[in-house]
N, C-alpha and C positions, 0 to 999 in steps of 0.2 A: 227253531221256530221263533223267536224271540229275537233273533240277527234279522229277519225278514220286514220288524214293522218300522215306519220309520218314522218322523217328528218333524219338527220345522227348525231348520237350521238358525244358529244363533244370529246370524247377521241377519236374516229375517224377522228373529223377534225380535233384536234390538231396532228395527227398524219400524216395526209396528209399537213396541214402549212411545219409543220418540214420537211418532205420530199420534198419538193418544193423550200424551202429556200434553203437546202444544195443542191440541182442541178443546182439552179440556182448558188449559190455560186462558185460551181466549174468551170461554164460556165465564170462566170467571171473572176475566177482566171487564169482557162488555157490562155484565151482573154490575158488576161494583162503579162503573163509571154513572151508572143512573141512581146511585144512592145518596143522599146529599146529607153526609154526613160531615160535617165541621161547617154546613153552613145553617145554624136554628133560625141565625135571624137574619134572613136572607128579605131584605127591604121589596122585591118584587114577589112576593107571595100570595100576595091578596090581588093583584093587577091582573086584568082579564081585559082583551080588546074581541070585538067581533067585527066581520063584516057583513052587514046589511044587504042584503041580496035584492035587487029590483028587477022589477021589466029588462033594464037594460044590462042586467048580471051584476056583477059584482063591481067593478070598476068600470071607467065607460074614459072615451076622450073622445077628441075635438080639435081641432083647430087643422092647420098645416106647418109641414115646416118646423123653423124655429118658434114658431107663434103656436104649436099645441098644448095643450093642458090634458088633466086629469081631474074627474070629479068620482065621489067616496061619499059614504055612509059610514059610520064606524058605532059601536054599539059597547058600553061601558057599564056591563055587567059584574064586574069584580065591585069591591068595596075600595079600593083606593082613586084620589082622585088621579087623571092623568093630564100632566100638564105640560105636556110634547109630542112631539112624532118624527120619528125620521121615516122616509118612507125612500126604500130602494125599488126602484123600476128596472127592471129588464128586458131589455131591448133583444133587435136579433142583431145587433152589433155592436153593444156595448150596455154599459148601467148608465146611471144615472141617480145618485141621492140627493133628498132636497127634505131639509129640515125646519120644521116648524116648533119654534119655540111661544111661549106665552099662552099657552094654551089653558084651557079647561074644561075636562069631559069631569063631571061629577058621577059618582055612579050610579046609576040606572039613568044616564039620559044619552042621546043622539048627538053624533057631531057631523053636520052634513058638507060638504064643501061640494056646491056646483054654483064656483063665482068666475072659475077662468083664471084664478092666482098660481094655481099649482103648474110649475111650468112644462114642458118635456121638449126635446128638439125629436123628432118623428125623422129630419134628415139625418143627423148626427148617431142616434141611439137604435134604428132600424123599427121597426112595428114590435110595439110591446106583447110579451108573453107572459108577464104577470109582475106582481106589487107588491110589496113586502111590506109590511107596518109592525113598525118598532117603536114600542110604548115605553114614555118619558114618565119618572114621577119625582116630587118634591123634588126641584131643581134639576142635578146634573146625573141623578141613576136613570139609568137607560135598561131593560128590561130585554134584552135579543131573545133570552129563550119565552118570553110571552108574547115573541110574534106571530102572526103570522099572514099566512098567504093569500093572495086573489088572482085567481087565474083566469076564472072567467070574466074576459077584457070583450068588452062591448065600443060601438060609435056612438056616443051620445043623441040623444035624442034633440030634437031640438021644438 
């Protein structure tokens, strides 16, 4: 009676260990990549950008050609001041970054740009699909993970 039941062959649970180990291994690793441990004083911690939502959505442009622009709202909510921006555009056939230095968004106030400085070529970079804002502080720290995005891309109003 006991010759009849049967089990699961070793090569099968060795194959199910292995499978188990590496899930849980990646559970752990994702876990640990978002813990930020060795960095206390991590100088972008207090840095917050937003974007300012209008009639014309989020980001809006204008122009033709090599002669289009980009106009933004940006909304400086954090406690630190910001006194930069790169800002990456994405096209449907390429990026495009254009950096603004000497800036200053103090916080709690507005930085609006609808002057026609920001450039973009519309033939070169294809119809934008969204804007990346990458907040600058005290000189040359550059803040990537307190980006962020704007997708909804309007034609400026005029």
């Amino acid at each position: 009676m006991l010759s009849k039941k049967r089990g699961v062959s070793p090569l099968i649970a060795t194959i199910l260990l292995i499978a188990f180990a590496v899930a849980l291994g990646s559970v752990v690793m994702n876990w640990g990549l978002n813990l930020q441990i060795g960095q206390p004083n991590d100088p972008c911690s207090k840095t917050e950008i937003k974007i300012r939502e209008t009639d014309s959505g989020q980001v809006c442009y204008g122009g033709f050609g090599s002669s289009s622009y980009i106009n933004f709202i940006l909304d400086n909510p954090g406690s630190d001041e910001i006194t930069g921006l790169a800002i990456w555009i994405v096209g449907d056939r390429g990026t495009s970054l254009v950096e603004l230095d000497g800036l200053s968004i103090k916080p709690g106030e507005l930085y609006e740009r609808d002057d026609r400085d920001i450039k973009y070529d519309l033939g070169t970079y294809g119809n934008i699909k969204e804007v990346q804002f990458i907040p600058k502080i005290s000189g040359s720290n550059i803040c990537p993970k307190k980006a962020i995005k704007g997708t909804k891309i309007r034609i400026c109003s005029q």
